[in-house]
C-alpha positions as CSV (number, residue, x, y, z in Angstrom):
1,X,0.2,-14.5,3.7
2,X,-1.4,-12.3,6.2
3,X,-2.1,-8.6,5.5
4,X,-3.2,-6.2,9.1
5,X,-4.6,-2.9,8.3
6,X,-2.9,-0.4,10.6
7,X,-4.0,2.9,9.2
8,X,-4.5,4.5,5.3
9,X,-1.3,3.4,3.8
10,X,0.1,1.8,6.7
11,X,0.0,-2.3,6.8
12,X,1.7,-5.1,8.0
13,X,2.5,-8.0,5.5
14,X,3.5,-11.4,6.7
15,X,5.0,-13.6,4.6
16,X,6.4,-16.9,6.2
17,X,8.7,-15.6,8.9
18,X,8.8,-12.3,7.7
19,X,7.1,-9.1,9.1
20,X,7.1,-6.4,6.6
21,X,5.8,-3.1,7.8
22,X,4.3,-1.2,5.1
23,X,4.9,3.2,4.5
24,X,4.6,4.1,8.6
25,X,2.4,6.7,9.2
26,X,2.3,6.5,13.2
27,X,1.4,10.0,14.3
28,X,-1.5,10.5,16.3
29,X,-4.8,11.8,15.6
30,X,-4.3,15.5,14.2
31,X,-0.8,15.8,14.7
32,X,0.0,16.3,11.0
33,X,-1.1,19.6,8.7
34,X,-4.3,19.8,7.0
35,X,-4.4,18.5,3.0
36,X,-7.2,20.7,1.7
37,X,-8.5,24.2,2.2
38,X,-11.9,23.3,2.6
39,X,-14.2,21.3,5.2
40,X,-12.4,23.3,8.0
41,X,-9.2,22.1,7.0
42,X,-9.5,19.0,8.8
43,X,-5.6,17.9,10.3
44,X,-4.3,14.8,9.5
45,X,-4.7,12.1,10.3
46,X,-8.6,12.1,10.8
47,X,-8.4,8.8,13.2
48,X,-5.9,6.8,15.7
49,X,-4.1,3.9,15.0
50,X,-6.1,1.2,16.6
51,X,-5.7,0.3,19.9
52,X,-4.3,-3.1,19.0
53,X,-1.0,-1.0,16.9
54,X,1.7,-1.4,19.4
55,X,1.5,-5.3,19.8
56,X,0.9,-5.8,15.5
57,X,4.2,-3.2,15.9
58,X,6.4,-5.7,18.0
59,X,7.0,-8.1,15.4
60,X,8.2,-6.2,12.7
61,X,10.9,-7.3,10.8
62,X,11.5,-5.1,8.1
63,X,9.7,-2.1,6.8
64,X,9.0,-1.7,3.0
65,X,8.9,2.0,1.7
66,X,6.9,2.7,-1.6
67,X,7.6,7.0,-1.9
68,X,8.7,9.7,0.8
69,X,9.7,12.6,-0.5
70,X,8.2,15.5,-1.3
71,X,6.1,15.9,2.0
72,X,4.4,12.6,1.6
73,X,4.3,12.2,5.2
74,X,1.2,9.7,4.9
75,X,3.8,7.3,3.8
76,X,6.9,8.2,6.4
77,X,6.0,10.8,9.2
78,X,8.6,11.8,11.9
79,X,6.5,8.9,14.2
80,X,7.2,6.0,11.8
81,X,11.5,7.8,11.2
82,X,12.0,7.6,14.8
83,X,10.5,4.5,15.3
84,X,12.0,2.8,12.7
85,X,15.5,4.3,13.8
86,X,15.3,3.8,17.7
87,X,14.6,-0.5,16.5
88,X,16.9,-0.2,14.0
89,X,14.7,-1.8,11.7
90,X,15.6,-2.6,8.1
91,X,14.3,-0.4,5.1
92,X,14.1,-1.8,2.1
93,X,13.6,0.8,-1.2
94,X,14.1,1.7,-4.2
95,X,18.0,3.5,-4.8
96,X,16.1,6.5,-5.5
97,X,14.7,7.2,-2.0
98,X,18.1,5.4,-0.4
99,X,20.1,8.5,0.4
100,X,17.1,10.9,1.8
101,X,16.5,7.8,3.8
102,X,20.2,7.3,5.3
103,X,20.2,11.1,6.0
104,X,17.2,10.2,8.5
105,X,19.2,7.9,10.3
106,X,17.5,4.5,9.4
107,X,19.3,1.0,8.6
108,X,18.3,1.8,4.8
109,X,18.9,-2.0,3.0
110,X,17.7,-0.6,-0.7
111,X,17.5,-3.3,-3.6
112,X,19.8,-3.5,-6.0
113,X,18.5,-2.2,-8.9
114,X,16.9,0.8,-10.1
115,X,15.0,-1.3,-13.3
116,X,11.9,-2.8,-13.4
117,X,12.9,-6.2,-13.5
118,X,13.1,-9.1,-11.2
119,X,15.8,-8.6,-8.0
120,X,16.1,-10.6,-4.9
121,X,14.3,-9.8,-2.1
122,X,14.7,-11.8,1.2
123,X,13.7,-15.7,0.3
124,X,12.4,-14.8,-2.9
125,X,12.0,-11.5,-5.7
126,X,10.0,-8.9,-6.2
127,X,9.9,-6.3,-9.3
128,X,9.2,-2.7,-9.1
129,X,6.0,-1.6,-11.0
130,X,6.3,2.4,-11.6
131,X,3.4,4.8,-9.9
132,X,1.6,7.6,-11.8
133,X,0.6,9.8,-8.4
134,X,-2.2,11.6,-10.2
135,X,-2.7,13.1,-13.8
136,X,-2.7,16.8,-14.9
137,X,-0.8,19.4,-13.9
138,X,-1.5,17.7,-10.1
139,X,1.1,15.3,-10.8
140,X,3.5,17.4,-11.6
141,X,4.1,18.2,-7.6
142,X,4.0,14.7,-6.8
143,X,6.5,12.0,-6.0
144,X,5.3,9.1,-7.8
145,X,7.0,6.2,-6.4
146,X,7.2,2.4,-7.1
147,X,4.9,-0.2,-6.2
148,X,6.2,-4.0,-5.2
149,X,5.4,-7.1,-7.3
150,X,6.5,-10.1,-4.3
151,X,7.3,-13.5,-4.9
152,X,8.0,-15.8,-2.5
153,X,8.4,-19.2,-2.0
154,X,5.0,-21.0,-1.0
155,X,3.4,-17.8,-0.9
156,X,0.3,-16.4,-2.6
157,X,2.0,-13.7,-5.0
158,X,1.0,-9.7,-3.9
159,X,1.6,-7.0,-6.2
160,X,1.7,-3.5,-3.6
161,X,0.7,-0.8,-5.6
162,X,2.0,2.2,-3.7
163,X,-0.5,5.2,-4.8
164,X,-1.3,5.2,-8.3
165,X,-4.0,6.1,-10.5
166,X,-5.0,3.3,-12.4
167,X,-2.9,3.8,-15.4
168,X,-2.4,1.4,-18.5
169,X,0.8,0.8,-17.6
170,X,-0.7,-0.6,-14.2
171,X,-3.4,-2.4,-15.4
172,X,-1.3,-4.5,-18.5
173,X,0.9,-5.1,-15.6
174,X,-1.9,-6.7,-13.5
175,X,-3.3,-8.6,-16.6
176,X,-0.2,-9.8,-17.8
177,X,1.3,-11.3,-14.2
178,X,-2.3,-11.9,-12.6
179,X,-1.1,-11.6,-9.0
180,X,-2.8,-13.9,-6.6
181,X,-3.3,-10.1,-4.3
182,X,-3.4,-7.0,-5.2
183,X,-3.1,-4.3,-2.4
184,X,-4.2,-0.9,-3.5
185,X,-4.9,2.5,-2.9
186,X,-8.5,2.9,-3.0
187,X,-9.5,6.5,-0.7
188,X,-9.8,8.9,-4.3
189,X,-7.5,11.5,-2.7
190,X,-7.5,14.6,-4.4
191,X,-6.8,18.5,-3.8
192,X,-8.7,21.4,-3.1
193,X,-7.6,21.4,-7.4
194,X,-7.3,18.7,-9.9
195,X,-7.8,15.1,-10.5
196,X,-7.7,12.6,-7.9
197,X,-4.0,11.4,-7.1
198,X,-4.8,8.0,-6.3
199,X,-7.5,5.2,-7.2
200,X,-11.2,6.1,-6.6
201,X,-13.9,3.7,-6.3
202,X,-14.3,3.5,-9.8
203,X,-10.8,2.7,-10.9
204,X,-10.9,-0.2,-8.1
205,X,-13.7,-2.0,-10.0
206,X,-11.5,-1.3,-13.5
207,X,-8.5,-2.9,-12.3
208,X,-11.2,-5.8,-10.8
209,X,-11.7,-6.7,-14.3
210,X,-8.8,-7.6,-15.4
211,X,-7.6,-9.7,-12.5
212,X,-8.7,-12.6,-11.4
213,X,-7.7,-12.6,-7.8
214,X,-8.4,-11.0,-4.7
215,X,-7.7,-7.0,-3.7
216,X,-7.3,-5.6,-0.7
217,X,-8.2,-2.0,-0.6
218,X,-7.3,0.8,2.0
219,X,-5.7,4.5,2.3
220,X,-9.5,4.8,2.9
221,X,-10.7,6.7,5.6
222,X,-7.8,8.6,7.5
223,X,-6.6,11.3,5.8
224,X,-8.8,14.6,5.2
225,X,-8.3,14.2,1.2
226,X,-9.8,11.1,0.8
227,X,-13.9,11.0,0.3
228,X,-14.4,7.2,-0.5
229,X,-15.3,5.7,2.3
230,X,-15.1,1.9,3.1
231,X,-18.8,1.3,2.9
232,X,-19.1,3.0,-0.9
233,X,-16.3,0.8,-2.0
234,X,-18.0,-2.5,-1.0
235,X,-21.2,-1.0,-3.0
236,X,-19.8,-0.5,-5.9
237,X,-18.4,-4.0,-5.7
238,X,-21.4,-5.5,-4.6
239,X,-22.7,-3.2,-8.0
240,X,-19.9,-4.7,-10.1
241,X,-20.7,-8.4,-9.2
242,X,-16.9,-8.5,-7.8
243,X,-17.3,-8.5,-4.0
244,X,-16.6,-11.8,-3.0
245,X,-12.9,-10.9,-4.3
246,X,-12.8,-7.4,-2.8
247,X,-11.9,-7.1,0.9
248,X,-12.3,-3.9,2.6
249,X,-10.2,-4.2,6.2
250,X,-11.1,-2.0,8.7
251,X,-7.5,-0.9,10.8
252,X,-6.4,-3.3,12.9
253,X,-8.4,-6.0,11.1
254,X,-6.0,-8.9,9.2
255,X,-7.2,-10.6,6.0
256,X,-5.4,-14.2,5.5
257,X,-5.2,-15.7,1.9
258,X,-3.3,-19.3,1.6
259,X,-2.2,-21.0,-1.8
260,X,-2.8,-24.3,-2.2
261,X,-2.0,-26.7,-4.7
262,X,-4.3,-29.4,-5.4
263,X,-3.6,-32.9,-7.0
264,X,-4.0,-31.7,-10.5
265,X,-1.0,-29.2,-9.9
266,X,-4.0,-26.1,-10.1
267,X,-3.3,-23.6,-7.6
268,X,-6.4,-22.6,-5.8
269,X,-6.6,-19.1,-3.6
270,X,-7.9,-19.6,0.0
271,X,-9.0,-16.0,1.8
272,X,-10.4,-15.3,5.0
């Protein structure tokens, strides 16, 4: 499994022959509306993709959509709708976000079910893991989403978290199935009111504590909203005694992990 960085939410996830483009945010630099009201109400997003994003973009496959609605256009901008539309690419999601995503135009392919249980999903399954998209009277506004617990054949299991807060409900989930990767929201986006919407640094090292495998952190570093940056992150793991597991991507970069199964049948976690 290989995971590339694109930009804040946006990732490419390859597993075997599969491409899986990740919630497309492709607009350029400042192209989209500010988030707070303060620091000069910095537009969105704060950086360009890399310069590397139209090659990683060639081999998609499919495209994987955690949340869209309600304005979260850090997950699906107009950019990533007409791209997605003008390849014709397939988007998997949830029934839920199925219709708004028809009525965009796009080859929507949404899973089966609606419950959080195990459902096919190319060569293997995956099961949806419900989002809490901030606490308080925040999350009230907010479209909260499913994130992706993938199993594939051969494959290092990933669990996606889409944006979350790091609820109980989240982290029994992670204790319980131990996923070989967890991919999460790590940036601490929050308004100009309220709690933070998504993980901050803090909630990162929590949810390090009850997994044993690696996590791959981003929605760090693009959006106006988010004050973690990546370099406080790999502090507070350093801090925690957890940063040999925690990888920090910078966009563009691509982290590799590999399963393999020694002679005594114990799986073993290769990352690099």
């Amino acid at each position: 499994m290989k995971i590339t960085q694109l930009r804040n939410a946006t990732a490419i996830i390859e597993l075997g022959p599969y491409r899986i483009l990740v919630d497309p945010m492709l607009a350029p630099k400042d192209a989209l509306p500010a988030l707070k009201f303060g620091g000069g109400r910095a537009r969105n997003p704060t950086v360009d993709l890399p310069q590397t994003s139209e090659a990683l973009l060639d081999g998609v496959t499919h495209c994987l959509i955690t949340h869209c609605q309600k304005g979260h256009f850090d997950h699906l901008d107009r950019a990533g709708k007409r791209w997605l539309r003008e390849r014709g690419i397939p988007v998997i999601c949830t029934p839920h976000d199925a219709d708004y995503l028809r009525g965009r135009g796009l080859n929507v392919q949404p899973l089966a079910s609606s419950a959080h249980a195990p459902q096919p999903f190319l060569r293997g399954q995956v099961t949806t893991v419900p989002c809490r998209h901030g606490r308080g009277a925040v999350a009230l506004l907010m479209e909260h989403g499913v994130g992706y617990f993938i199993e594939m054949p051969g494959e290092p299991t990933l669990y996606l978290s889409g944006d979350t807060i790091l609820t109980p409900r989240v982290a029994d989930f992670v204790a319980r199935r131990q996923p070989d990767v967890c991919l999460v929201p790590a940036g601490g986006a929050r308004f100009d009111l309220g709690h933070e919407i998504i993980m901050n640094a803090e909630e990162v090292m929590r949810l390090m504590r009850v997994t044993t495998g690696s996590v791959v952190a981003n929605h760090l570093e693009a959006l106006s909203h988010c004050p973690v940056t990546r370099r406080e992150l790999v502090i507070a793991a350093r801090a925690a005694g957890v940063a040999e597991r925690l990888w920090v991507p910078g966009d563009g970069e691509t982290v590799s992990f590999t399963r393999i199964v020694e002679g005594s049948g114990i799986i073993l976690l290769h990352s690099s």
